[in-house]
N, C-alpha and C positions, 0 to 999 in steps of 0.2 A: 504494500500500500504506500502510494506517497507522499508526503510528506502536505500538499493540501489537501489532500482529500481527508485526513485524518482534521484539519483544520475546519473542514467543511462539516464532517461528524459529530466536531466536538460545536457546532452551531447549532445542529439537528438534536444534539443533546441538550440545548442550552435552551431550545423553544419548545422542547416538551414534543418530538416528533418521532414519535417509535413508530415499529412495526414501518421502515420506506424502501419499498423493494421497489416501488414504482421511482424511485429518485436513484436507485444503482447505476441503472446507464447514464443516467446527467454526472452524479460524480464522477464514474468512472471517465467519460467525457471531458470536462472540465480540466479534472486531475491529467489526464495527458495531454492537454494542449498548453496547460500551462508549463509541465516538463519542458515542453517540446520549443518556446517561447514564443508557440504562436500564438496566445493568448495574454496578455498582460494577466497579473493576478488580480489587482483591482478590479479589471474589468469581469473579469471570472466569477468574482464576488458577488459583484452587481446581478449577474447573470444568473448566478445559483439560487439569492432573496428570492429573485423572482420568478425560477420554475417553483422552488419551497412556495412560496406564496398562492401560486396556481395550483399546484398540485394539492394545498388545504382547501380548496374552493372546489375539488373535484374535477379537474381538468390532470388527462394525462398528458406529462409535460417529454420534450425533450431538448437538446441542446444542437446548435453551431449544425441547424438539418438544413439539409441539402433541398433548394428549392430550383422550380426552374429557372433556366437563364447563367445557371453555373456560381449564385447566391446560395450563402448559407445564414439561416436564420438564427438572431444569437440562442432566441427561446419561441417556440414551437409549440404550442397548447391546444389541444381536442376536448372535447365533451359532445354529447348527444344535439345540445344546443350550436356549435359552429366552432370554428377555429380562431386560435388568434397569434400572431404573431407579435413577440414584441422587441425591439431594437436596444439596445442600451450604447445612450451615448454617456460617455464620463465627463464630458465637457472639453476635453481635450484638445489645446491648438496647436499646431505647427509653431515654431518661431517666425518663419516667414510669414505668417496671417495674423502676427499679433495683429498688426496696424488694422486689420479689417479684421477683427474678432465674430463679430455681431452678424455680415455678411455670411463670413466662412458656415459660421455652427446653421444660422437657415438657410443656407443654401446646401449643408449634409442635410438636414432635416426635409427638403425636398429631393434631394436624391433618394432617400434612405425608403420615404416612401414609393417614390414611382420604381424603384428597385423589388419591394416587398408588399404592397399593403393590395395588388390584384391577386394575392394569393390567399386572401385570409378574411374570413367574414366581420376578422375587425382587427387594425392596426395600431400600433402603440410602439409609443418614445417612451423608454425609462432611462433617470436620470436620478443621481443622487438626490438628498432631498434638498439640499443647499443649493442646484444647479435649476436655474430659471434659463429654458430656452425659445427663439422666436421660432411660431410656425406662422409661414406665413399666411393670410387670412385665404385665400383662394387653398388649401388645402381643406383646408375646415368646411367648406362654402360646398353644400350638396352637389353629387355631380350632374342631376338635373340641372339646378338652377345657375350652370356655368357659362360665361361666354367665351370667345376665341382668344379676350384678351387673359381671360383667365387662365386656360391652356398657357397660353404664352408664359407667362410669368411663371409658372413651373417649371416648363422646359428649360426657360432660360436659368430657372435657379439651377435644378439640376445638372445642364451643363456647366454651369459653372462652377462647381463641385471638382467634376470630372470628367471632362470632355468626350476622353477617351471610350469610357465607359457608358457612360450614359446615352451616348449615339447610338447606340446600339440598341439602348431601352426605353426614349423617350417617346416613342407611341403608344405607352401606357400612358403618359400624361394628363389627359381627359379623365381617367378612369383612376388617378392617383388620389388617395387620402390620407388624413390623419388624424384617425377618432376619438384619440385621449394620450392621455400623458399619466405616468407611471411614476411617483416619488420614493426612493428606495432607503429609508432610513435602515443606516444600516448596524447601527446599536443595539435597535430591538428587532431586527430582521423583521422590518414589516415594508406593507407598499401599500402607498395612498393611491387612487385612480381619483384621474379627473376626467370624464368627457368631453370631449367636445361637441364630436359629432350630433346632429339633429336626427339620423338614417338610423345612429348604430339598435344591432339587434336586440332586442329589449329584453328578453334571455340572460344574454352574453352582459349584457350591462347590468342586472339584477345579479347576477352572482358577481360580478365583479365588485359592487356597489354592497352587499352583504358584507356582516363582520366576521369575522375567523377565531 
């Protein structure tokens, strides 16, 4: 066993979480990608609150799954009710984007979506609970009631992200959102949801919205 996942253990011991056979492949998951350093460990952390979180709300969770388009999703969650996928961003900048901080982080937060959120009947930003991020309003904004300039301004955030990559996927744009935001205090391993969405599934957002 390695050396976080005994770290991860000793959390599931610490929230009163026995009997988690359904959270074996997320640690074991976890734990070797952080070995392996393709995982940062904060961000690992982040990741784990949050299958632990879903999987107390009755969702089986998994990790860093493989979706289409050759993404992998950090955290991965089913029930009878719909799927959800949710992204953890750390808040994290490059040196070279300090000057545009504010830009950088919504303009991942629109990649992040038009990347993942047509795969999942409801999408979600988690972020520490200290970290406040800009989504911009045309995300939010029902995809009925979009227009082309609305498109636009995704695509364009999008690409500005990551050109390369996002060429590839931005005709998802029209059909990108971002239905709530996920606070991950991680003291007492818990996570606050906030909606945003007007659409999301009313199911999916009742158990999220339930206490643990």
């Amino acid at each position: 066993m390695g050396r976080f996942r005994g770290e991860l253990e000793e959390l599931l011991r610490l929230t009163n979480v026995s009997g988690y056979n359904g959270l074996s492949r997320v640690l074991d998951t976890l734990d070797l990608e952080v070995s392996k350093g393709a995982i940062a460990r904060y961000h690992a952390l982040l990741q784990f609150i949050v299958a632990l979180d879903l999987y107390r709300r009755g969702f089986d969770v998994s990790v860093e799954e493989h979706i289409d388009g050759g993404f992998k999703a950090d955290v991965f969650a089913e029930s009878p009710q719909g799927s959800i996928v949710v992204e953890v961003e750390t808040g994290y900048v490059p040196v070279d984007k300090i000057r545009f901080l504010e830009e950088f982080l919504e303009a991942k937060v629109a990649f992040k979506a038009v990347a993942y959120s047509v795969y999942a009947d409801l999408f979600i930003i988690a972020t520490p609970s200290h970290v406040r991020l800009l989504v911009t309003p045309e995300l939010v904004k029902p995809v009925g009631e979009r227009d082309i300039l609305d498109v636009m301004v995704i695509r364009e955030l999008a690409l500005k992200y990551d050109r390369a990559k996002a060429s590839k996927i931005v005709w998802r744009a029209p059909m990108s959102r971002v239905d709530g935001l996920a606070y991950v205090n991680i003291l007492n391993a818990r996570v606050h949801y906030r909606i945003l969405g007007r659409e999301v599934n009313r199911e999916l957002k009742r158990m999220l919205m339930k206490s643990t």
